[in-house]
C-alpha positions as CSV (number, residue, x, y, z in Angstrom):
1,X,-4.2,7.0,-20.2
2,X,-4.8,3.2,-20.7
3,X,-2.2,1.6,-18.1
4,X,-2.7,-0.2,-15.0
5,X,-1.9,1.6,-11.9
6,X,-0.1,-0.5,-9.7
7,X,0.7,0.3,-5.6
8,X,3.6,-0.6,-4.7
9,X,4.7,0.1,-0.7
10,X,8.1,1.0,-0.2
11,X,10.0,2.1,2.5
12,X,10.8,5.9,3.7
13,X,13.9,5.3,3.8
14,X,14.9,4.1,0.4
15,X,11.9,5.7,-1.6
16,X,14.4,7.8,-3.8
17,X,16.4,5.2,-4.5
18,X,13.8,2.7,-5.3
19,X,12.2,5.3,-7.5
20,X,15.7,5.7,-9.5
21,X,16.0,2.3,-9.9
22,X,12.4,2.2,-11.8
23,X,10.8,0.2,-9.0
24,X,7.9,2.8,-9.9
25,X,7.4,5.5,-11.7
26,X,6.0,8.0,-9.3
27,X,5.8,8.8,-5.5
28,X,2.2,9.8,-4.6
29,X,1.6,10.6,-0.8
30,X,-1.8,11.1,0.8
31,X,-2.8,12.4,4.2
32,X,-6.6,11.7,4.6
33,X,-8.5,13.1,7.4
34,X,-11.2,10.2,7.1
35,X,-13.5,9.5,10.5
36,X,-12.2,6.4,13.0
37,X,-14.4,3.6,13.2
38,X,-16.3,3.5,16.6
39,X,-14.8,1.9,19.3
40,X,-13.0,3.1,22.6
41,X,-11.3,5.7,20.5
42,X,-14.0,7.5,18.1
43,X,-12.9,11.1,18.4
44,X,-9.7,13.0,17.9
45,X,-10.4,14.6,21.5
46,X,-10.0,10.6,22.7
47,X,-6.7,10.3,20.9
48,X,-5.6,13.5,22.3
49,X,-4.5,12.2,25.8
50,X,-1.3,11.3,27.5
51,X,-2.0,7.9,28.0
52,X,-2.4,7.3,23.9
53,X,0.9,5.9,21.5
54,X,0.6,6.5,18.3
55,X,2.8,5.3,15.8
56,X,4.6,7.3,12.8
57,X,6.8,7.0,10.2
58,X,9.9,9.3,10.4
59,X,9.5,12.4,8.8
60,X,6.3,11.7,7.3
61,X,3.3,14.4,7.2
62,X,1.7,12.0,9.8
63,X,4.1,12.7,12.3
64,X,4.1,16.5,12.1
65,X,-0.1,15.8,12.4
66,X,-0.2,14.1,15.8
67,X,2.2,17.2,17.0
68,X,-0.7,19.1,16.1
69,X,-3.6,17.5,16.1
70,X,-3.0,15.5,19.5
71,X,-0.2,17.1,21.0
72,X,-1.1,15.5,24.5
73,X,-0.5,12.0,22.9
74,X,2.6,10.5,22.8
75,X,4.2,10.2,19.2
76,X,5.9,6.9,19.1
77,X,8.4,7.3,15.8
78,X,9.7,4.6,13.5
79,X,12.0,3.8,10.9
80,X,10.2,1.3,9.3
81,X,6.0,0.5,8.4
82,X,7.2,-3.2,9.4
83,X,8.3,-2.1,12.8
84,X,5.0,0.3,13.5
85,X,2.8,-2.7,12.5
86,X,5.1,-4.9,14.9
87,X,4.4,-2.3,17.8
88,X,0.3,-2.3,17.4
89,X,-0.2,-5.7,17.3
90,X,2.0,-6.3,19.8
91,X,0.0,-4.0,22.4
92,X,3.2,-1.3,22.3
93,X,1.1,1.5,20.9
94,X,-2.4,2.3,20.8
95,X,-2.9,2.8,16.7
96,X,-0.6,4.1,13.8
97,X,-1.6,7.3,11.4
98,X,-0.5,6.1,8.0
99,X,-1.9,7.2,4.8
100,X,-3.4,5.1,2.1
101,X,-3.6,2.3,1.1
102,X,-1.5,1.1,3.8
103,X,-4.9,1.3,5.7
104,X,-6.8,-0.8,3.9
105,X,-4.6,-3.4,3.3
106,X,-3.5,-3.8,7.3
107,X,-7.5,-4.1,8.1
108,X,-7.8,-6.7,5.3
109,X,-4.3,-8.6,6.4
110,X,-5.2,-8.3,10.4
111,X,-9.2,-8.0,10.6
């Protein structure tokens, strides 16, 4: 196509909006099933436990995932990516499911 894709992370909450005001030109969402890194929790059987927060945005596919993927687990839902990453590095849950590339950039921003 010749262009230069460019990400650009928006809120849930205004990503109509944003999208009618030409902030980009398409919404692209991504749930990827990719393996945890070892550590403490390596499986999904570990995240499945009621002793595990995990943070999601509101009405995203991630939150209808821990429902059934770890239904043991608590869901711990926000309004806001800014406020989820607030809550893990502040010790108030025990990891987010987001999809891509919000990922990467978190483990790049907070190693």
């Amino acid at each position: 196509m010749g262009v230069k894709v460019n990400f650009v992370q928006t809120d849930w909450d205004t990503i109509i909006p944003d999208l009618i005001a030409h902030k980009f030109d398409i919404i692209i969402c991504d749930y990827n099933n990719a393996k945890i890194s070892p550590s403490l929790l390596s499986t999904l059987e570990d995240f499945n436990n009621p002793n595990i927060r995990i943070g999601v945005r509101l009405g995203t596919t991630a939150e209808d995932a821990v429902q059934n993927y770890t239904p043991k687990a608590k869901a711990v839902i926000f309004k806001s990516e800014d406020a989820s990453v607030k809550a893990l590095l502040n010790g108030e849950i025990s990891c987010l499911m987001l999809s891509q590339p919000l990922p990467k950039i978190l483990v790049k921003k907070y190693p």
